[in-house]
N, C-alpha and C positions, 0 to 999 in steps of 0.2 A: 411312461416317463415323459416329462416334459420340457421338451427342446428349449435350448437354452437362448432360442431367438424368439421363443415365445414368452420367457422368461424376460427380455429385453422389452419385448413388445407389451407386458403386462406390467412392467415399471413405469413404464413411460405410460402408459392409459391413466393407472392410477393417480401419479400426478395431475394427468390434464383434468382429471372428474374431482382432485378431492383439494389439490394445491391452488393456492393464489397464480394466475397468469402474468407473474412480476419480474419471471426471464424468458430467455426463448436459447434454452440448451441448443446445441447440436445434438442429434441423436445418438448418442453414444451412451450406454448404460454400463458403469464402472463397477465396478465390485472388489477392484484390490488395488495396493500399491506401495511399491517399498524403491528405497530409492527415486531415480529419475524416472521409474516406469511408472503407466498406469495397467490392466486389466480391465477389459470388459466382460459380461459374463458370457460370453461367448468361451474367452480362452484368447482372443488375440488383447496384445502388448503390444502399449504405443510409448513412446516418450512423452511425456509431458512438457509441453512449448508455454504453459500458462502459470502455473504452479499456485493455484490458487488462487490469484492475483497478487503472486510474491509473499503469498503465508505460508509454505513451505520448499522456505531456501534450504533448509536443512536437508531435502528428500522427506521423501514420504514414511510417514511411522519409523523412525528413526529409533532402533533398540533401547541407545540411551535413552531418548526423553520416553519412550512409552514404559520403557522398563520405571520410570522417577516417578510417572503417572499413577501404574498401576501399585506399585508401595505403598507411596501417598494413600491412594484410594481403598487402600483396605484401614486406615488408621482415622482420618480423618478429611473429609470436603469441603465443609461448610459451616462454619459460626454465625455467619453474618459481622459486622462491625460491632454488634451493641457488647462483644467482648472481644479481645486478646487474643490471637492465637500464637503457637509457637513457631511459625517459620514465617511469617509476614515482615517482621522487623528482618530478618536474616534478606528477604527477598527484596525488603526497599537498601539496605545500605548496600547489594549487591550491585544493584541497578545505580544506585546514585553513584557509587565509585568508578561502573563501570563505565556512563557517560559523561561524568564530573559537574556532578547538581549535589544541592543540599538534602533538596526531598523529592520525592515521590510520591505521585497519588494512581493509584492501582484502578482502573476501569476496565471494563469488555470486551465492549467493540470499537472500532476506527473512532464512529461516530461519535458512540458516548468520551472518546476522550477529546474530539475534537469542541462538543459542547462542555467540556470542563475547563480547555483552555480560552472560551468563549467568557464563560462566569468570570474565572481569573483574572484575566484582563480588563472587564468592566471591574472588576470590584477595583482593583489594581487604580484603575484611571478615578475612581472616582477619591480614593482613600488615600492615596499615595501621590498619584500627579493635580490631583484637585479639581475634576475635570466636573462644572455643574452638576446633579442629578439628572441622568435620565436622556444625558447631551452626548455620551459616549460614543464614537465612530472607531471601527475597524474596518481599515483599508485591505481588502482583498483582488484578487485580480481576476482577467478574464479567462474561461477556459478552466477554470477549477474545480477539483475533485476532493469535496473532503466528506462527504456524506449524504445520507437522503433524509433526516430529519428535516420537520418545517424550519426549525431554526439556521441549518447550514443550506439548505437550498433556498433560503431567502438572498446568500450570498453568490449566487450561481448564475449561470448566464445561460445554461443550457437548458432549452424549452424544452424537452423530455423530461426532466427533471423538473418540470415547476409549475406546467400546463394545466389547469384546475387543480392547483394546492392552494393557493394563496387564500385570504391576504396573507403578505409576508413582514419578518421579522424588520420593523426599521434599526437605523444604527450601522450600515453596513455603506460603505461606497466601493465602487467596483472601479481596477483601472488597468489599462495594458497589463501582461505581463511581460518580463524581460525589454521593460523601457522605466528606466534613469530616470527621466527626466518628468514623469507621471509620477512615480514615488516623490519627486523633489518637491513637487505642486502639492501631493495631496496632506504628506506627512510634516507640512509646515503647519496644519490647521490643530492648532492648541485641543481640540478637542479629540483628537486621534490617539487612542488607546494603546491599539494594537496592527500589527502591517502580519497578515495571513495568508504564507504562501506556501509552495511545494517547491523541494528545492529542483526536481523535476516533474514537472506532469505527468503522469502514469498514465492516467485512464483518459487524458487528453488525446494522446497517442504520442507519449513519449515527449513530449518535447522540454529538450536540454537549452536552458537559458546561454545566451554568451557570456564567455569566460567574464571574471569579474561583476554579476551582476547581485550575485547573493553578497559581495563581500562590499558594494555599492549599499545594498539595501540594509545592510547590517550597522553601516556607517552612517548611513541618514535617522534610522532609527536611532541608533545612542545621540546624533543631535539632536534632535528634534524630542528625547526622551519620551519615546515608542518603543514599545517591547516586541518585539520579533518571535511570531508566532510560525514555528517551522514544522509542517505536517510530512511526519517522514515514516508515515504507516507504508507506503510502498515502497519507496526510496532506500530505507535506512534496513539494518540489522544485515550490511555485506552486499545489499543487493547490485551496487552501482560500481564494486571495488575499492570500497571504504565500508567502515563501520555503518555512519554515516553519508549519505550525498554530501552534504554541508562541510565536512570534511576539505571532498575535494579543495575549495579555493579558504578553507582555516576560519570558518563561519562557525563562534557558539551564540546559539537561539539563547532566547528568553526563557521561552516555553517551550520546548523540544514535545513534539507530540508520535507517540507510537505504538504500534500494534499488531498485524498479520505474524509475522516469522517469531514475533518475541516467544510464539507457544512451539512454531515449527508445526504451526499448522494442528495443534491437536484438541487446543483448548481458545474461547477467545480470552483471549488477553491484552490488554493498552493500558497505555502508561500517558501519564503528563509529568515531566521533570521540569524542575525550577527551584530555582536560590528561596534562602527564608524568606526576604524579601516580598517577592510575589506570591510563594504559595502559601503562608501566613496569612492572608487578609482573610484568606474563609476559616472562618470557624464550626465548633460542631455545631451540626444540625441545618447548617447552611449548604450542604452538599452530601452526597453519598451516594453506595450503589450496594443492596443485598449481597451480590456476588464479586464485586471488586475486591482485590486481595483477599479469596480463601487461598485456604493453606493449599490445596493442588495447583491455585495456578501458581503460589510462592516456588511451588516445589518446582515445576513445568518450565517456569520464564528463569532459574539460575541455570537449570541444564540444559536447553534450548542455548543458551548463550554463551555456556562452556563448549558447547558443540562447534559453536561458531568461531569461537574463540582455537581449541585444541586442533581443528580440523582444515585452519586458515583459510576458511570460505570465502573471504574478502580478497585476496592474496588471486584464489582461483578466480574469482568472477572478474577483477582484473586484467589479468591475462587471457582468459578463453572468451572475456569481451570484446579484445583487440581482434582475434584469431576470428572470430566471428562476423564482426564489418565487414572484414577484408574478403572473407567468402560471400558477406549477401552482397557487396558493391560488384565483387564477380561474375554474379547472377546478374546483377542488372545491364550488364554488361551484353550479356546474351540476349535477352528480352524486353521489350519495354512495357511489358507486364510492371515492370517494379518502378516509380519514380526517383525514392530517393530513402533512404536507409539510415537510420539515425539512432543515436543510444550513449550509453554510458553501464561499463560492464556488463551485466549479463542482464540488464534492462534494458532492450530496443524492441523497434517496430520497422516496418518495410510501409510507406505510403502505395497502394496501388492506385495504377494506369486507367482510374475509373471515377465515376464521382461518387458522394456518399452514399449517395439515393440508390446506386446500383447495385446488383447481388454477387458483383465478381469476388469480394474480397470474403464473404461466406463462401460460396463454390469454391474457392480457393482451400479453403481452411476445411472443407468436405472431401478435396484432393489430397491435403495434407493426412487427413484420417482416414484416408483409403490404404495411404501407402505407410503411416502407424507412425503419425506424430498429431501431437491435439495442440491446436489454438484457438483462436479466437479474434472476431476484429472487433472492433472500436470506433464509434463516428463515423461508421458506414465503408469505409474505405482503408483503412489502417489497420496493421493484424500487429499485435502487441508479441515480440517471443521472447521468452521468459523463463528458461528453464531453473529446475534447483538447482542449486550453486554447489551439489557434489556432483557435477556433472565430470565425468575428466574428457578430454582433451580427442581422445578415440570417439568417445559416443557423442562430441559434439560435431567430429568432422561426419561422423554416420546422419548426423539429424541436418547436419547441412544439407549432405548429398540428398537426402528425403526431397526437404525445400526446393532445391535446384533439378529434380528429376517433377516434381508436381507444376513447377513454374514452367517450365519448358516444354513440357506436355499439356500446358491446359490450354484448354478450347473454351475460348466466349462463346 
């Protein structure tokens, strides 16, 4: 028989000999997961501190949505657009009522929705605000994550992501983020489309803008008649203790753009929502995607989001968010392994006492999976923790204690 660390050990080779070298896992080779747990094939249970990158807020393989899944899946998958199906309609007025848009345009991945609110907006700026051909700007800012297409990493600052890609997409100006008065500068220029931001940085490492900055940027936009491009693939669907981030300070986007949790992790799914207005200017044959809106993920993204809905996930991440600081600023308290602790609901990061270039904040996160919690850091120094949002209140004081017993005992 074949030991089950040889089994771990023959996952991971495969990948290195047959897979693109385009992550750098920890070594942990999974095999199951229900709720906030994962499984390695070993047999040991960790919690999960990453949750996919916020794609499964719901917990893992969640009964409902895999039971809607598998129904679906024995009746029908796949039309493509070139006809009709029968639960697509049922899945756009779901969505549209549920964040209060006119329509919805059904995509994949993060990316490809964030390249649909891209089109949108130029076509938008040229058909609707008047803006010359071919002159169109969209103000994005620094430290942004919305995707690894050439198109979205033309608008990026981050040389990992862009280091022999280029040339890059023109039409893009880059400017602070969480500064007023750079938005005030940039979104006076007549030719400015769209203002494309996060209403928190996720994969930045977390970082929450000061209070009033989205409801600042939402206000220069309607003057300066710029549509507010709000990418809330990791932020939105409960993650932060609203439905929405954007929520929090009473911010509706132009173009609401979204994805990870909408499947709960099972299927990709994203959406772009928007008034007749903007999402009218494309017409057929000017966009589309084979797999955007089949009938599985119709079926997948209403009960994903009745899950959220019935089970007040928002409600929980809320509150075991609060519960949460108060125990990492605890820790920091103890050690100066931790600089400073930041977040909004059950989206935060811990900054470690090292710089990016060093390997404490991976060791750390190899500490963390010793003692059966998985994360992961970010920008070299920053560890993102993230759990699903059925987390309760017991098993988040238990994943603190983990954190707080790994910081305390680790050795640089």
């Amino acid at each position: 028989m074949i030991s089950t660390k040889t089994l771990g050990h023959e996952a991971i080779q495969l990948e290195e000999k047959y897979g693109a070298h385009n992550y750098h896992p920890l070594e942990v080779v999974l095999q199951k997961g229900e709720g906030v747990f994962l499984w390695d094939v070993t047999g040991k249970r960790y919690y999960d501190f990453l949750s996919a990158y916020s794609a499964v807020n719901q917990g893992h393989c969640h009964p409902r949505i895999i039971n809607a899944l598998i129904e679906q899946a024995k009746e029908l998958t796949l039309t493509s657009r070139a006809f009709y199906n029968d639960k697509l309609g049922i899945a756009e007025k779901y969505v549209c009522e549920t964040f209060g848009y006119d329509k919805a345009l059904f995509m994949n991945s993060g990316a490809e929705a964030n390249e649909s609110a891209i089109k949108l907006a130029r076509k938008w700026g040229y058909t609707k605000k008047g803006i010359p051909d071919n002159e169109a700007v969209i103000v994005a800012v620094k430290k942004n994550f919305h995707g690894r297409t050439t198109s979205i990493i033309s608008a990026s600052t981050d040389q990992a992501a862009r280091k022999n890609f280029g040339p890059f997409m023109p039409g893009f100006e880059i400017v602070e983020y969480d500064n007023v008065e750079a938005l005030e500068k940039s979104l006076a220029n007549p030719n400015v489309c769209g203002l494309w931001i996060e209403p928190i940085q996720g994969e930045a490492g977390v970082y929450v803008p000061k209070d009033g900055y989205l409801k600042s940027a939402a206000d220069l936009c309607k003057q300066h008649n710029v549509l507010l491009m709000m990418d809330e693939i990791q932020t939105g669907i409960a993650r932060t203790g609203r439905m929405l981030a954007s929520d929090h300070e009473g911010v509706r986007p132009d173009l609401l753009i979204l994805g990870k949790a909408l499947s709960g992790g099972v299927l990709p799914i994203s959406l772009v929502l928007a008034d007749d207005e903007i999402m009218l200017v494309i017409k057929p044959g000017e966009h589309g995607s084979t797999f955007g809106g089949n009938p599985l993920a119709a079926v997948v993204v209403i009960e994903a989001l009745e899950v959220v809905k019935d089970e007040k996930l928002a409600v929980n991440a809320e509150r075991l968010g609060k519960i949460f600081r108060i125990r990492m600023n605890a820790i920091k308290t103890k050690s100066d392994l931790i600089t400073l602790v930041r977040g909004k609901g059950l989206l935060n990061a811990i900054v470690i006492n090292d710089s990016p270039e060093s390997e404490t904040a991976w060791n750390l996160c190899l500490k963390f999976a010793e003692n059966g919690l998985l994360a992961k850091p970010t920008h070299g120094n920053i560890i993102r923790l993230a759990p699903p949002l059925v987390i309760t209140e017991e098993q988040l004081h238990e994943c603190c204690d983990i954190i707080e017993k790994s910081v305390v005992d680790f050795k640089r």
